[in-house]
Phi, psi and omega in degrees: 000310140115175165287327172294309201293324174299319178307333233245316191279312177313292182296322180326298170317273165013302192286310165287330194238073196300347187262014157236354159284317157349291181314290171320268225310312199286352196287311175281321179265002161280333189261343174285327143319298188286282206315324154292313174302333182281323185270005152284338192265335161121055162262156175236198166315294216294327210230052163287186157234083202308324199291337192261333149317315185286331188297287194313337185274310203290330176275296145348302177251351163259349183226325182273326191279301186309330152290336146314297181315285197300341185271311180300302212275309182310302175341300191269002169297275173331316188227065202282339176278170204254065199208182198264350182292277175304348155319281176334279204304342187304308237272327186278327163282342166269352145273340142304003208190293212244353199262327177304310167301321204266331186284298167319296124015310179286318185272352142329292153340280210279358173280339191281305219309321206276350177080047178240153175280163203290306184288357148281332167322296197283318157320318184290310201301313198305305177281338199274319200284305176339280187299321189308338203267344201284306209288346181292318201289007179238013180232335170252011157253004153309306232274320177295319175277343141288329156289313179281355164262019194197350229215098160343115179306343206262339180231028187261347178264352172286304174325309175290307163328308190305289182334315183303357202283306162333291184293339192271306173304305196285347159296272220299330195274309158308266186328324185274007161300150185270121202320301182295351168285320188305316166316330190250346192281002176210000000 
């Protein structure tokens, strides 16, 4: 009994409050993310790395999904129709503009969450963001222009979670690089 009255109350929140479904999805699938890249890298059960798991959920479902949420929600106030003409332009402001901010923010972030220091942050962004940013530009404003032509405003940001799984595994893959690793790895 219950469990349906939990469910029932689970959607409800959801509903009122849209910017948690964003959060759960991204809260889950960033760590679902390090977790594939760490078992492509040969970690098992024993030897994961719960702390870089717990990082990637955290970071995820409390600073990308709420921004994303907040980008998505200005877009569509500024470009409220629904076609591939405004797709497109979403998709071209948001790489100029919200996608440079989320890579920067990640790895900065997430070197203070490793306990670095400020000035190891801004060296990592300094060598990490430039590829990261070559490999955004051939993946994400296809990926935008189909959420914003195509994709409900009420579910573009759980879409955009989903997409993100990948792209997330290609963060985690990245961020565990050594600064002298980055130059051949891509």
């Amino acid at each position: 009994m219950a469990g349906p009255l939990l469910w029932q109350n689970f959607k409800v929140f959801v509903t009122r409050y849209p910017i948690m479904r964003g959060m759960i999805s991204y809260s889950l699938i960033w760590p679902t993310g390090s977790l594939i890249q760490q078992t492509v890298e040969g970690r098992r059960w024993g030897t994961y790395d719960w702390w870089r798991v717990l990082r990637f959920s955290m970071y995820g479902g409390l600073f990308v999904a709420p921004t994303l949420y907040g980008w998505v929600k200005i877009s569509s106030a500024m470009w409220p129709q629904t076609s591939l003409r405004t797709g497109v332009i979403k998709a071209a402001v948001e790489t100029i503009s919200y996608t440079p901010g989320a890579m920067t923010c990640f790895y900065f972030i997430m070197s203070l969450l490793e306990s670095k220091t400020v000035e190891e942050a801004v060296a990592e962004v300094g060598k990490k963001f430039l590829p990261t940013y070559k490999v955004a530009l051939c993946v994400w404003p296809l990926v935008a222009t189909i959420n914003f032509s195509l994709i409900p405003e009420r579910n573009r940001v759980p879409f955009i979670s989903a997409c993100s799984l990948c792209w997330t595994c290609f963060l985690a893959y990245m961020k565990h690089l050594e600064h002298h690793e980055v130059d051949g790895a891509i």
